[in-house]
C-alpha positions as CSV (number, residue, x, y, z in Angstrom):
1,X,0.0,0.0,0.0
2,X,1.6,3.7,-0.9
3,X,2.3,5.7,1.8
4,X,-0.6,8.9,2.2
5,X,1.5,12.1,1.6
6,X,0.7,14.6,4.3
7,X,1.0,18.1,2.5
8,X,1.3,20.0,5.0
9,X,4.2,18.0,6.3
10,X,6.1,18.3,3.1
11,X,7.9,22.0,3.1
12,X,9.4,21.4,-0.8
13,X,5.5,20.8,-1.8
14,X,3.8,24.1,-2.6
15,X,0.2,24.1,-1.7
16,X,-2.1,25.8,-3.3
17,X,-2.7,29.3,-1.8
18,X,-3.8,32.6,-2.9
19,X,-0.5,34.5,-1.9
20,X,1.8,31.7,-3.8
21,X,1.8,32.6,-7.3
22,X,3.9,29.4,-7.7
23,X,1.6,26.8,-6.2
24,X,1.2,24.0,-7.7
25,X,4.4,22.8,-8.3
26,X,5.0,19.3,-7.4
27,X,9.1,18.3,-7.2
28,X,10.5,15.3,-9.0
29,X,11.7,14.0,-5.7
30,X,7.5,13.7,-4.9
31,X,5.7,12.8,-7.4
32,X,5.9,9.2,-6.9
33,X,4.1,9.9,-3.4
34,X,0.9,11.6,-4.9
35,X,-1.5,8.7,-3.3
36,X,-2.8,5.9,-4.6
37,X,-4.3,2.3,-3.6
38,X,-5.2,3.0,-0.1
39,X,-8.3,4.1,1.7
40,X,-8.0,8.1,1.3
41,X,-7.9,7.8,-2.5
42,X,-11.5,5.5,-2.3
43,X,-12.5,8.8,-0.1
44,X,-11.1,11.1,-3.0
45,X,-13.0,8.7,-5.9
46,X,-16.4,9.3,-3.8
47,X,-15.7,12.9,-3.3
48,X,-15.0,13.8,-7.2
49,X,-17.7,11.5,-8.4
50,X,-20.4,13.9,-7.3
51,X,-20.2,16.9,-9.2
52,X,-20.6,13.9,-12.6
53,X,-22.8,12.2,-11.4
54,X,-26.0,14.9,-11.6
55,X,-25.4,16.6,-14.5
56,X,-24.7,13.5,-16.8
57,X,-27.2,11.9,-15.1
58,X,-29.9,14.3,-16.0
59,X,-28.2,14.5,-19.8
60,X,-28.3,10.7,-20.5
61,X,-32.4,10.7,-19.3
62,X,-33.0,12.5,-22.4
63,X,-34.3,9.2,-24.1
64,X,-37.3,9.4,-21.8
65,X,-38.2,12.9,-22.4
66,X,-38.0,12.6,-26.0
67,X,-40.5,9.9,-25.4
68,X,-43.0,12.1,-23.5
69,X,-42.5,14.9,-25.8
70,X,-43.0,12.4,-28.8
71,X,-47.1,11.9,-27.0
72,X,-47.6,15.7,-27.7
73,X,-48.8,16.4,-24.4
74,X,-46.6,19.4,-23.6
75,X,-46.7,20.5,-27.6
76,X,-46.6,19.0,-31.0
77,X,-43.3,18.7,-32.9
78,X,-41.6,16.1,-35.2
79,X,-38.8,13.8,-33.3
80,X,-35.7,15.5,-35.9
81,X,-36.9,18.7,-33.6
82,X,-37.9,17.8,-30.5
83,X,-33.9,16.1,-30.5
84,X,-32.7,19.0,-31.2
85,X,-33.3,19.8,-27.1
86,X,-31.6,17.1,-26.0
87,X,-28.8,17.9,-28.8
88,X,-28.3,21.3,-27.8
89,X,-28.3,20.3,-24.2
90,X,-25.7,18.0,-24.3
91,X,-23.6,19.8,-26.9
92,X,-23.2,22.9,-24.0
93,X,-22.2,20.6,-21.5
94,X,-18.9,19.9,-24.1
95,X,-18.6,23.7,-24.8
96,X,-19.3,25.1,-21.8
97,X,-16.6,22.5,-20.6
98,X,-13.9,24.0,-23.0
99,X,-14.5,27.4,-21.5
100,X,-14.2,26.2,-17.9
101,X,-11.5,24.4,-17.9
102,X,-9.6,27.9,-18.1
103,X,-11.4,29.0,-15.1
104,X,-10.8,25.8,-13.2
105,X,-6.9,26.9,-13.6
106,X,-7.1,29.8,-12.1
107,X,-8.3,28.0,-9.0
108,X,-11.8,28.8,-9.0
109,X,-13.1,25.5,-8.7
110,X,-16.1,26.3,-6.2
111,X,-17.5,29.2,-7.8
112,X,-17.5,26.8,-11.0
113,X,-19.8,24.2,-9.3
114,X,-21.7,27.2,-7.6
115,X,-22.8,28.7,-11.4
116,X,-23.4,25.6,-12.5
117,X,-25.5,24.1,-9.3
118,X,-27.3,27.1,-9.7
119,X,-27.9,27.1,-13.9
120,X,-28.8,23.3,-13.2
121,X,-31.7,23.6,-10.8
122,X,-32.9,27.1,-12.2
123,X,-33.4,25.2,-15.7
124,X,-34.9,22.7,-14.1
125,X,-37.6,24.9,-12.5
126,X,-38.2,26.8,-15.8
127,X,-38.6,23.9,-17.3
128,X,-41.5,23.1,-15.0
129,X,-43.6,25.7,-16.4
130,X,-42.9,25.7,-20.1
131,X,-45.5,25.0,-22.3
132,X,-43.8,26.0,-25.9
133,X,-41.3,23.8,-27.4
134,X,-39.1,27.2,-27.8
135,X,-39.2,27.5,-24.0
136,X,-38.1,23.9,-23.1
137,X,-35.5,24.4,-25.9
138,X,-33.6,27.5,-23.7
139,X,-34.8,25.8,-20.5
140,X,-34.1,22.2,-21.1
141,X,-31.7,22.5,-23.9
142,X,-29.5,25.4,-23.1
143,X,-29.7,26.4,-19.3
144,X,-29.6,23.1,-18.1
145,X,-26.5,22.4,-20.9
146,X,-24.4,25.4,-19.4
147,X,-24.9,24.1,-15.6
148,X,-23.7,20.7,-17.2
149,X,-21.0,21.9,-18.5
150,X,-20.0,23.7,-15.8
151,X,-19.8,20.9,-13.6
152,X,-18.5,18.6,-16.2
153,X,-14.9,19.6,-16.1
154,X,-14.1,19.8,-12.2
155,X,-15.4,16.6,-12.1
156,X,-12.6,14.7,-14.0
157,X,-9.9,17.5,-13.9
158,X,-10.5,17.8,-9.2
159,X,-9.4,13.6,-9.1
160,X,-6.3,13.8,-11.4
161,X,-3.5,15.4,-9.0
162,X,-4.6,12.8,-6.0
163,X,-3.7,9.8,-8.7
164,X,-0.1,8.6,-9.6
165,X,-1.6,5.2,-10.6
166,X,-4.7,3.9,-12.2
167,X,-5.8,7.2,-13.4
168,X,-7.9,5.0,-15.4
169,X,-9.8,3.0,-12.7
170,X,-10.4,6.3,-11.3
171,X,-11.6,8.3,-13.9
172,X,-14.1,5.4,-14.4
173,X,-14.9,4.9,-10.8
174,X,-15.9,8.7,-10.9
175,X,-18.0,8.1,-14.4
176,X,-20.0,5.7,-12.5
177,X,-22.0,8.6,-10.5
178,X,-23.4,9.7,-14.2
179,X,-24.7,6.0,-14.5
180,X,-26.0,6.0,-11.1
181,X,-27.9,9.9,-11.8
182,X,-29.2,7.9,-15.4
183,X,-31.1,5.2,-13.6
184,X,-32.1,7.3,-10.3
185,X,-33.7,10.6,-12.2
186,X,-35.6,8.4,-15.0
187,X,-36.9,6.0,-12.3
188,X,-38.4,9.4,-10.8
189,X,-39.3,10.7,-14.0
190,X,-41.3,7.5,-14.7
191,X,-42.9,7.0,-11.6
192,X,-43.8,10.7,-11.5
193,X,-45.0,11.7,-14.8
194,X,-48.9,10.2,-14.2
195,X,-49.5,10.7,-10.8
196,X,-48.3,14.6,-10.0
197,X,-47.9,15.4,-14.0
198,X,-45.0,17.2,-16.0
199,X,-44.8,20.6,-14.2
200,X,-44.1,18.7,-10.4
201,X,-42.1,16.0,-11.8
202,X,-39.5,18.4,-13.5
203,X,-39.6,20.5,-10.3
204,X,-38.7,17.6,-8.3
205,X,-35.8,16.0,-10.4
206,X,-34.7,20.0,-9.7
207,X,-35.0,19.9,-6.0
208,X,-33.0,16.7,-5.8
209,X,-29.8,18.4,-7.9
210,X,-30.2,21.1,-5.0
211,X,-30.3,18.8,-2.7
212,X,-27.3,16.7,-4.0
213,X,-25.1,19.0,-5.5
214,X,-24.3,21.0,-2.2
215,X,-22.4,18.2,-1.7
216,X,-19.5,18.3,-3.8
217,X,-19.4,22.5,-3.0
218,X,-18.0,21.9,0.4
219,X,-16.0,18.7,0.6
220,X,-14.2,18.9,-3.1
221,X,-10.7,21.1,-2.9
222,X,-7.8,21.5,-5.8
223,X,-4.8,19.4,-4.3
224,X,-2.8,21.8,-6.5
225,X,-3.0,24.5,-8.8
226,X,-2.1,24.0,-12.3
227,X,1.2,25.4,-13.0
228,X,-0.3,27.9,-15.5
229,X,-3.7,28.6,-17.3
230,X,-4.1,26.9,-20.1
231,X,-4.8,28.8,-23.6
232,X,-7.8,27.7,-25.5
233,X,-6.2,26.6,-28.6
234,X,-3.7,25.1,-29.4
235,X,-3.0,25.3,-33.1
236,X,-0.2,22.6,-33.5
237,X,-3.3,19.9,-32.8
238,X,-4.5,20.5,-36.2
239,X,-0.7,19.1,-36.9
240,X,-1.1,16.2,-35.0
241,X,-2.3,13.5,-37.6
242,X,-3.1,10.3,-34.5
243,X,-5.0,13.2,-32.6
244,X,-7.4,14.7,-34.9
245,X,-7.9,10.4,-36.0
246,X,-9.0,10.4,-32.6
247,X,-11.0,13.1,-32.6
248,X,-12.7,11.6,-35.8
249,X,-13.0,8.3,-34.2
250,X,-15.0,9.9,-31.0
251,X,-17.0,11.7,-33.3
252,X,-18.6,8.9,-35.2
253,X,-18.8,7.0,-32.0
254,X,-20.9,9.0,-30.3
255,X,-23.5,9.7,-33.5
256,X,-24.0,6.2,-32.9
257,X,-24.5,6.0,-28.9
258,X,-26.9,9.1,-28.9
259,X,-28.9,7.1,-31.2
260,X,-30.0,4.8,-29.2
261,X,-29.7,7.0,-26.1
262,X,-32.5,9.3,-27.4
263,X,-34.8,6.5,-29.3
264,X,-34.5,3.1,-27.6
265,X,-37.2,4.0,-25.3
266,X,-39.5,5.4,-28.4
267,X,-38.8,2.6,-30.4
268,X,-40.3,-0.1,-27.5
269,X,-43.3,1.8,-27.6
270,X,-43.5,2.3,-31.3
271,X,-43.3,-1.0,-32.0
272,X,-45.7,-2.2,-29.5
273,X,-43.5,-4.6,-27.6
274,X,-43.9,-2.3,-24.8
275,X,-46.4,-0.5,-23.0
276,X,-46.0,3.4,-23.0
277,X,-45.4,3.7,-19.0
278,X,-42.7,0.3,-19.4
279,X,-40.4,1.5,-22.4
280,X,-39.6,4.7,-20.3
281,X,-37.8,1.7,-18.3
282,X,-35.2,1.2,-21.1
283,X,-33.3,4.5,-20.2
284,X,-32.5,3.1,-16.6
285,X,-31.9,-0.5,-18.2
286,X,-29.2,1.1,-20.5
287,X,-27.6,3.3,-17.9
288,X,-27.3,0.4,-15.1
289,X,-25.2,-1.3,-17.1
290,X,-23.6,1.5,-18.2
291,X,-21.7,1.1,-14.5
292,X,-20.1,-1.8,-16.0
293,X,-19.0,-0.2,-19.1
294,X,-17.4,3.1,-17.2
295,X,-15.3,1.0,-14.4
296,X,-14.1,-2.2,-16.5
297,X,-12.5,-0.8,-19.3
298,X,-10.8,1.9,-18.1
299,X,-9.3,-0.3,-15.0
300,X,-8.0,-2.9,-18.1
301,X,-7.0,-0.2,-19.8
302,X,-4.2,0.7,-17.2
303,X,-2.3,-1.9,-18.1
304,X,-3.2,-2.4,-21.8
305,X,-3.6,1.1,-22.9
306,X,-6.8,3.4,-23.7
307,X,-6.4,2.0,-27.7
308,X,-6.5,-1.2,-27.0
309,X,-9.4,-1.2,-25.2
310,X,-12.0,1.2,-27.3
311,X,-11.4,-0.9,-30.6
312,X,-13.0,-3.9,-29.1
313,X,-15.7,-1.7,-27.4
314,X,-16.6,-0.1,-31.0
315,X,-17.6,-3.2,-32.8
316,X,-19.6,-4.6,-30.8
317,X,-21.3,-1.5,-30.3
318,X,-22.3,-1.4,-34.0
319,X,-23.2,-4.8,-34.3
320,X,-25.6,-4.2,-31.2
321,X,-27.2,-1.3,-33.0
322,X,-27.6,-2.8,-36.0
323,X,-29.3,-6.1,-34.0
324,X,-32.2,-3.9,-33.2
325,X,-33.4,-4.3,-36.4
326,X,-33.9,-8.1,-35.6
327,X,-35.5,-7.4,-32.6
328,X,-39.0,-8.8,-32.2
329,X,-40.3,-8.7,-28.9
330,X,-39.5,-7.2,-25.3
331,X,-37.0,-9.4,-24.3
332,X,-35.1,-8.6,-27.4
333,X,-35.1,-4.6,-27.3
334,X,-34.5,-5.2,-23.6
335,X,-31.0,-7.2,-24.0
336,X,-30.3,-4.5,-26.4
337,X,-30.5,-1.9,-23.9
338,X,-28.3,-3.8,-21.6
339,X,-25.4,-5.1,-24.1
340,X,-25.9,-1.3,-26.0
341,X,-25.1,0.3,-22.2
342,X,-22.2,-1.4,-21.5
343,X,-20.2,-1.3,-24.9
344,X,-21.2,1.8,-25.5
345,X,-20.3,3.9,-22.7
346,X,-16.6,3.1,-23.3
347,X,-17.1,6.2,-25.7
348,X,-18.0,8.0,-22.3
349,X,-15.3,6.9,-20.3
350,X,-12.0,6.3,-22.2
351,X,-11.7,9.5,-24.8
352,X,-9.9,11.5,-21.5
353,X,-7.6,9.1,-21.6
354,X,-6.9,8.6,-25.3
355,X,-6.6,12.3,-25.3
356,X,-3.8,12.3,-22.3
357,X,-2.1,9.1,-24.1
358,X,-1.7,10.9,-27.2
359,X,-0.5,14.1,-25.9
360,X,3.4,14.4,-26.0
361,X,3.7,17.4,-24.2
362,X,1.8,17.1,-21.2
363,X,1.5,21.1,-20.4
364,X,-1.4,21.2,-23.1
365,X,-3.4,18.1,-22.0
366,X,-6.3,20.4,-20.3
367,X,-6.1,22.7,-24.1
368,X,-6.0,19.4,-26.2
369,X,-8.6,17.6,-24.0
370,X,-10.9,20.8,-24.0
371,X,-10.5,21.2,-27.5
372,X,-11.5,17.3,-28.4
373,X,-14.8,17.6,-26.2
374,X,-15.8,20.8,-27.6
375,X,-16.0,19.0,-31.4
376,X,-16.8,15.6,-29.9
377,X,-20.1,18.0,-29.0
378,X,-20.8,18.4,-32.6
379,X,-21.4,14.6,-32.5
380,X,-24.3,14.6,-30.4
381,X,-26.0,17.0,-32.5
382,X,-25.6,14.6,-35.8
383,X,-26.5,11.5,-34.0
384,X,-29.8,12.8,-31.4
385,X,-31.1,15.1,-34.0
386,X,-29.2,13.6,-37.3
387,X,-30.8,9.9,-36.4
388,X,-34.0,12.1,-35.6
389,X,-34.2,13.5,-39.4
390,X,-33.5,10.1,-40.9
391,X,-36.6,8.1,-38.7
392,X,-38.8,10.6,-40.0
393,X,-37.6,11.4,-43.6
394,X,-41.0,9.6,-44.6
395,X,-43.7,11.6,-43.4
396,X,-46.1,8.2,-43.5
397,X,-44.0,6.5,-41.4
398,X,-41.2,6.2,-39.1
399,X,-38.0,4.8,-40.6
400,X,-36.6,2.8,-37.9
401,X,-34.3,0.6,-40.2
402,X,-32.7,3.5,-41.5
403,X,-32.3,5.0,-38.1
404,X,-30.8,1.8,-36.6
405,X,-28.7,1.3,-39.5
406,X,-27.5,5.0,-39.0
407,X,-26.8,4.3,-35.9
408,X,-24.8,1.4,-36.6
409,X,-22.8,1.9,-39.5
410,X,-21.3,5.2,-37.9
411,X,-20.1,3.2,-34.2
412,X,-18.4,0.4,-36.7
413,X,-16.9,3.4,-38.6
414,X,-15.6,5.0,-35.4
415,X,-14.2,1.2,-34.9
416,X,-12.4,1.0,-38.0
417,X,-10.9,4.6,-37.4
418,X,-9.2,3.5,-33.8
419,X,-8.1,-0.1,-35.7
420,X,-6.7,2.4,-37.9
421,X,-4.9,5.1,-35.3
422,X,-3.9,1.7,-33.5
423,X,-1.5,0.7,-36.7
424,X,-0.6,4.0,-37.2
425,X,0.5,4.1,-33.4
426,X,2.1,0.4,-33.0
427,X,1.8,-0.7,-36.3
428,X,1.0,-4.8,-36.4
429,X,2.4,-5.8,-32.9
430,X,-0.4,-7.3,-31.1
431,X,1.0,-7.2,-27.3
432,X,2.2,-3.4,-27.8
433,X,0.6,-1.0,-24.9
434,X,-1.2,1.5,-26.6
């Protein structure tokens, strides 16, 4: 077991203060001690899984909103537009992430989770009392994005100083609490929606981000401060051939996953398998064993590399898709859910850490990473309102085989893009850590 360093008790460590412009600067001599397998880093992975674990959470339950928006009890639009909420949503949580992450070097980490706890809960409440589909698209889709976003990036960068080892185990450990936030705020959503209505239920899922995100505002601290702040761009990464193949690679993955994140739950009720009130069950069914798919890859991929593991998590994503097309009954669309969740959120989990693997120099991870989320963004937006466009390009029906096939054909493209960034990284050497 590593030894916990005791800051305080090292004088050649400087802390991070407000009257130490230097802080932050960890000496060779140390930085094997940063801590790692014992019980104050399992306290660290609890603390920094909190501020992920509400705002994800609330972005992945999507799929059951479009649903009730699909009944056109709130108001009548087609599924291309009533995506375009969820698209825009999740789209600012990457954005607004690129802009934090700045901010988050300067230090300011609680008035980070402070905005965004606030935009959260305040979108939330709006939300409640919307009755246009242009007010739930700046409620939903763009207040509730920017408190996402803001919370998105002191949740992975808070945990990264406390790790020397198995960055990846806890990076996935801390994607878990997004999994969790799936399955708890649908199951509220579902068992809400018919007995106090829209307006109460929204309100509620708000009063529980109030209620948890208070959390994470007084126990998570900086261990250090960032040696500098970061710039915004960094031009040389449109040099970089293996990152912008990443980059690529990310993007076509998650057209795919927001696929089915946004219609899996409309297509059991389309298709009649399901009753309306049960396929609002397939969003927490997909995120459960999403938990699976966020911890397990990322703790193999410490020892095998980040590569290594997403190409075999690609595939079998696209195949999965594309299986939905077979799919005749309950059972089947329900298996789909499950084996979709777990392969599928390797996309979720692992791009952090192909983006820190394939950064050589290591002062413009938070640039590079900010940069990569900020297009990966532009992903969602093809795949929940892109997919959307495609199911109902036939005005006399919906187009489910085109959708699923959408869907599927762009994760098995992403698949053949990281095969591809593998060879150009190892070349043909199976056992090569990548």
């Amino acid at each position: 077991m590593s030894r916990i360093m005791d800051i305080d008790s090292q004088p050649n460590l400087k802390c991070l203060s407000d009257s130490d412009p230097t802080a932050g600067t960890v000496p060779e001599t140390q930085k094997a001690t940063v801590p790692n397998d014992n019980v104050a880093e399992k306290q660290d992975q609890g603390q920094t899984s909190h501020p992920g674990a509400p705002p994800d959470g609330i972005v992945v339950t999507f799929g059951d909103y479009q649903n009730f928006y699909e009944s056109g009890q709130l108001f009548a639009q087609t599924s291309s537009n009533i995506s375009w909420i969820g698209s825009i949503q999740t789209f600012l949580v990457f954005a607004t992430g690129a802009v934090a992450g700045p901010i988050f070097d300067r230090g300011q980490l609680r008035p980070l989770l402070i905005v965004g706890t606030f935009c959260l809960v305040f979108g939330h409440m709006m939300l409640s009392l919307c009755k246009e589909y242009w007010q739930a698209l700046l409620a939903q889709g763009s207040m509730v994005g920017i408190g996402a976003g803001c919370l998105f990036v002191p949740s992975l960068a808070v945990m990264q100083p406390y790790f020397s080892r198995h960055l990846g185990l806890a990076i996935g450990i801390a994607a878990t609490g997004s999994s969790i936030g799936g399955v708890v705020y649908p199951v509220i959503f579902i068992n809400l929606i018919d007995r106090l209505g829209f307006g109460w239920t929204v309100r509620i899922m708000g009063f529980v981000s109030l209620g948890t995100l208070p959390i994470p505002i007084t126990i998570s601290k900086m261990r250090v401060k960032p040696a500098g702040v970061r710039k915004m761009f960094d031009l040389s990464a449109f040099f970089d051939g293996p990152y912008l193949l990443c980059i690529f690679a990310c993007f076509l993955g998650y057209t795919g996953c927001y696929t089915a994140f946004y219609y899996i739950s409309l297509y059991g009720k389309m298709r009649g398998w399901m009753s309306p009130h049960a396929s609002l069950y397939l969003v927490p069914i997909l995120n459960s064993s999403s938990i699976l798919g966020r911890t397990i890859p990322n703790w193999v991929s410490d020892w095998t590399g980040p590569t290594n593991v997403v190409i075999p998590g690609s595939f079998p994503t696209g195949v999965v898709l594309l299986c939905n097309l077979a799919v005749r009954s309950e059972a089947g669309i329900i298996c789909t859910a499950i084996f979709t969740g777990f392969s599928s959120d390797i996309f979720i989990a692992t791009p952090p850490l192909l983006f820190v693997a394939l950064t050589k120099d290591k002062s413009k991870i938070g640039t590079r990473m900010g940069m990569a989320f900020a297009l990966l963004g532009l992903g969602v937006l093809t795949g929940g309102s892109g997919s959307g466009g495609v199911l109902q390009r036939n005005p006399d029906h919906l187009d489910w085989t085109g959708t699923w096939t959408y869907g599927g054909v762009f994760t098995l493209g992403s698949g053949v893009c990281f095969l591809i960034l593998r060879i150009w990284l190892a070349g043909l050497r199976i056992n090569k850590r990548v």
